[in-house]
C-alpha positions in Angstrom: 125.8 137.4 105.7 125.8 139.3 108.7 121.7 139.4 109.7 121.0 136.6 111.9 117.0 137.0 111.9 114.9 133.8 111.0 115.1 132.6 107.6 111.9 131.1 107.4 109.6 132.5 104.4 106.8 130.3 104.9 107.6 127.7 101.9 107.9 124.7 104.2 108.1 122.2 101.6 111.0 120.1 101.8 113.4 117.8 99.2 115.4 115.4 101.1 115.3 117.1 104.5 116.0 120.3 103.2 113.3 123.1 103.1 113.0 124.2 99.9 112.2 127.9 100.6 115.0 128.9 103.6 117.7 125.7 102.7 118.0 124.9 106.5 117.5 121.1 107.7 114.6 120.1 109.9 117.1 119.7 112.2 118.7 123.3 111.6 114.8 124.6 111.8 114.2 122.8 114.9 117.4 124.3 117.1 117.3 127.6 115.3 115.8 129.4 118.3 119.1 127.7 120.6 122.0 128.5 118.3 124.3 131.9 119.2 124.6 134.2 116.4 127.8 132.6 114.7 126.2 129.2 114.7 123.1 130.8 112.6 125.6 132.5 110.4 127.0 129.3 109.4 123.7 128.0 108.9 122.4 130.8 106.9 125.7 130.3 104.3 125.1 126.7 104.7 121.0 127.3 103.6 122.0 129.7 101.0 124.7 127.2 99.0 121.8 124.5 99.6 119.4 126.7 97.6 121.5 127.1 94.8 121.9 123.7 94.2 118.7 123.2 94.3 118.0 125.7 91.9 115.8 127.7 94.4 117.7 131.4 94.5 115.1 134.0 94.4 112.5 132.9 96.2 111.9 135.2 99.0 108.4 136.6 100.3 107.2 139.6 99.1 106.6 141.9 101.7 
């Protein structure tokens, strides 16, 4: 996963502090903006294996 752009898709619903429509943590969400670009790869790999077990894959916004 090399793009570093914001995840968000505008499903801010969240399951146990996880946002059920990018995977990241509030806190993740919160800091996004401060992290360098490895530090939101690793939370972008992190988000994506957190979707998957939630059974959320697939849900991106339509552009």
């Amino acid at each position: 996963m090399s793009s570093t752009k914001d995840p968000c898709i505008s499903v801010c619903k969240f399951s146990d502090d996880i946002c059920q429509g990018c995977g990241r943590s509030k806190r993740e969400i919160r800091a996004w903006k401060k992290l360098d670009k490895d530090d939101k790869r690793t939370v972008l790999a992190e988000a994506a294996l957190r979707l998957i077990k939630l059974g959320a894959t697939g849900r991106r916004k339509k552009k």
